[in-house]
N, C-alpha and C positions, 0 to 999 in steps of 0.2 A: 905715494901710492899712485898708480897709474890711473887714470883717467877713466879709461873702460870697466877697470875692475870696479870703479866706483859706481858708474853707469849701474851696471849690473847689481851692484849692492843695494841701488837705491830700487831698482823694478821689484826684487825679491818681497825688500820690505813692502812695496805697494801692492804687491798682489797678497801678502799675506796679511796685511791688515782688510783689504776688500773684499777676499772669499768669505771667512767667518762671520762677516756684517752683513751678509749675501742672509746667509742659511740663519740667523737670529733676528731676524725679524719679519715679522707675516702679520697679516689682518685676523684679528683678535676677537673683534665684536663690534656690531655694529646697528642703525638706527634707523627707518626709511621714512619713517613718518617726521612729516615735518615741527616745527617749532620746539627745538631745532633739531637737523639731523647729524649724527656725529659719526665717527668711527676711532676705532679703538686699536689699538697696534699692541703687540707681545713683542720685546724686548730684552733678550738677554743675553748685551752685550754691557760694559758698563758705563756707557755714555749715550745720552738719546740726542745731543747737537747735532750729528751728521743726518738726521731724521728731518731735521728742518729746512735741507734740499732736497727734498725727495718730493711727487708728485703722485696726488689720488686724480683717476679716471672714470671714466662712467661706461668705455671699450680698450678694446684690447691693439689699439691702434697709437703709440705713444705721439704721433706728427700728424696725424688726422683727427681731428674730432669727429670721429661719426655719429659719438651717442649725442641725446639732448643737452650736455652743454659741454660748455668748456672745462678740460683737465683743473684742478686748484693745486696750488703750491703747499707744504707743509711748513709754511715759513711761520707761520702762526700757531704752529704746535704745539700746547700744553704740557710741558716736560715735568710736572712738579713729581708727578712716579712714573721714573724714568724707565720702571719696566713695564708700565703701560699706559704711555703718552696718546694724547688722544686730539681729535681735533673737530668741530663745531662749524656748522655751516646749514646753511637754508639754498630749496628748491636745487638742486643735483641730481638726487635719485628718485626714479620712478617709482612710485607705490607699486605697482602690479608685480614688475619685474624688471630686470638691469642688473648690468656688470660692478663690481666696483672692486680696481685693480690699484695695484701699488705700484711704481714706478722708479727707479732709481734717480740723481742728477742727471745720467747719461741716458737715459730714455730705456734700459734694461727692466723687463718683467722680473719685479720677485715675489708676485703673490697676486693670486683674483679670486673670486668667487661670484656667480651669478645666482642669484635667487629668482624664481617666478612664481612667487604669492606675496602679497601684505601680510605679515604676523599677526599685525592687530596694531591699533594707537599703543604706544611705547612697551612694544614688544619687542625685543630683542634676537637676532640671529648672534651666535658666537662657538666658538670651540670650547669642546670639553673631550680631554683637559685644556687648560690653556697651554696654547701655541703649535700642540701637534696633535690636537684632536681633530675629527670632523666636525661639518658647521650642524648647529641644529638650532631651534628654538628654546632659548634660557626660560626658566621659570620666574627669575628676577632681571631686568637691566643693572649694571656694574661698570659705567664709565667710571676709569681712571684707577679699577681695581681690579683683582683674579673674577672671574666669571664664573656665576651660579651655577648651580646645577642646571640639567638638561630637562625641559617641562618633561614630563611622562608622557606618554604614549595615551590617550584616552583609551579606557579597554570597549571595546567594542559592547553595545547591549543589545542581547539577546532579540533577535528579530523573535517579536509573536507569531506563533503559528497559528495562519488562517482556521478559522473555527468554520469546519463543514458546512456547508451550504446547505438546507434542510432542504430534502426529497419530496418534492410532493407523492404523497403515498397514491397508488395507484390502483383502484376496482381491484380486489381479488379478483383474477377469475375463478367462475364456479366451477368446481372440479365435479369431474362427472360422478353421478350415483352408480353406484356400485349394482349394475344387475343383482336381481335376486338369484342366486343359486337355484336349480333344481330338488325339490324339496327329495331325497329318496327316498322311491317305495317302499314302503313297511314291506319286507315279507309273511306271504300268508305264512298263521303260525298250526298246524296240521294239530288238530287236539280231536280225541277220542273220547267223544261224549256217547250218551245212552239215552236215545228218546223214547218219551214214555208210550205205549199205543194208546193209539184214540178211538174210539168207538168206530164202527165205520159208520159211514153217513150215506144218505138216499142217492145222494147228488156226488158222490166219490166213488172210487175202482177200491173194489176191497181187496186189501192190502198193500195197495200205494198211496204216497203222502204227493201232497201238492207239493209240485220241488221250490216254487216260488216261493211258495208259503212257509217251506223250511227254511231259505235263505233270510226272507225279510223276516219271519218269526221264531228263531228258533227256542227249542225247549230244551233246554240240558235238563239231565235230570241227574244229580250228582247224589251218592250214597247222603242221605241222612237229611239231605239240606229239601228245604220247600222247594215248587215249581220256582219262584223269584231270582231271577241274575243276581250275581254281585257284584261288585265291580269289574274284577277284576274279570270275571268270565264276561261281563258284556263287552269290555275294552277287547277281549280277543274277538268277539264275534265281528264290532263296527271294524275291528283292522280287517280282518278276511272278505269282510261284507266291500269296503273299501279296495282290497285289492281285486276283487272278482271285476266291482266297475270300471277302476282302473287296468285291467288286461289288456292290454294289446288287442283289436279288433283284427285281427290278421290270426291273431293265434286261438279265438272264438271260433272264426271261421272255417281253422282246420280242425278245431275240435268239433263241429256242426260235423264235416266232412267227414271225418271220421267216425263220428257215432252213425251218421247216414251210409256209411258206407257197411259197417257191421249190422244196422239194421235191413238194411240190400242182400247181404249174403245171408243171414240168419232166416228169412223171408225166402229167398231161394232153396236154401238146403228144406227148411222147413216142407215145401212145395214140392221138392222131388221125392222127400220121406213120404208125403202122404198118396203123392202118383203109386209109388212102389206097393206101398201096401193094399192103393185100392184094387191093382192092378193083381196083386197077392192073391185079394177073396176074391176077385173074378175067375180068376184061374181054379181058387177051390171049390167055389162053386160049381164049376162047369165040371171038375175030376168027378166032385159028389153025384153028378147028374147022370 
């Protein structure tokens, strides 16, 4: 067999046993608090020896240490469940937050995850499912086994809603009184009564009544019934009596007016009738003569 063809047979096999050892193994679960801290590796290929030259980190720098310490070797690997070997160590990773990367022999990246919080004392960060889930916080730790379920989500409680802030109550103000309305005038109610005559008297015009005296006193004298009002005839009188007071002093005045003015012409005509006629017997007198 030729030489090169050998060559070549022997790379093939190398690269095909190193790809699938690449892609079957990743960081599994893990521990930050100390005493002690460990980490847990998913495995499934069926040998976990090649795992014991591999290399945990605390950055992503395989020939620099930049995080808080030094790379550790997995020479000391726990292989007894070889599909998830795990490995033990003190003061590496940061409580708060920090890298922790897997490393090949040759310094190749084949897996990290950074965390920035503390879970809690031996609270666990891991995948679910195992080896191709995302990382979360486990409900149990499970070194050296398949990894618990993922804690729940706490559900959120209900924020109480602020209880109103009591109003100081404030003076009503006083709402205005409602003017009184204008009471409306009764109308006079025009009734046809029959006063009785009354003697004439020493100190009166016979056959006129004192008009005051019929206003503030009147006499109805109604079929059957006594001089005495009843109610109901006093009630029209006080309304009428009431409206005359209540009139208008403007429209008294032109009632004055007017009755002065028809006693003016009445008092003229009167005056001219009796010029004429004296004027009449003068004239007969003198024809007689």
């Amino acid at each position: 067999m030729p030489i090169i063809f050998k060559i070549l047979l022997a790379l093939a096999f190398f690269l095909f046993q190193a790809i699938p050892v690449y892609a079957q193994v990743v960081i599994n679960e893990f521990k930050v608090t100390p005493n002690p801290e460990w980490v847990e590796f998913y495995n499934a290929s069926s040998s976990a020896e090649f795992l014991k030259s591999y290399w945990i980190d605390d950055d992503l720098d395989f020939n620099d240490d930049a995080g808080s310490s030094n790379k550790k070797s997995l020479s000391n690997l726990n292989i007894s469940n070889m599909a998830h070997p795990y490995l033990e160590f003190s003061s590496f990773l940061n409580n708060p937050g920090d890298y922790i990367v897997l490393f090949d022999s040759s310094g190749n990246l084949i897996d990290s995850y950074q965390y920035t919080s503390n879970p809690g004392d031996g609270v666990t960060f891991g995948r679910s499912p195992n080896g191709s889930g995302s990382f979360s916080i486990l409900s149990s730790a499970t070194k050296g086994s398949a990894n618990s379920d993922p804690l729940p989500d706490p559900s959120p409680s209900p924020t109480p809603e602020p209880e109103p802030e009591a109003t100081p109550e404030s003076d009503p103000e006083p709402s205005p009184e409602p003017s009184p309305s204008p009471s409306p005038t009764p109308k006079s109610i025009a009734t046809v009564t029959k006063t009785s005559p009354k003697p004439p008297s020493n100190n009166a015009r016979a056959g006129t009544a004192n008009s005051e005296d019929m206003l503030t006193n009147p006499r109805p004298d109604t079929l059957g019934e006594s001089d005495d009002n009843s109610p109901e005839d006093q009630s029209i009188i006080d309304k009428a009596t009431l409206s005359l007071k209540e009139m208008n002093p403007y429209i008294i005045a032109i009632i004055f007016i007017v009755l002065g003015l028809g006693l003016t012409i009445g008092t003229g005509i009167y005056f001219l009738k009796t010029q004429r006629k004296t004027k009449s017997d003068s004239q007969d007198n003198l024809n007689k003569v």
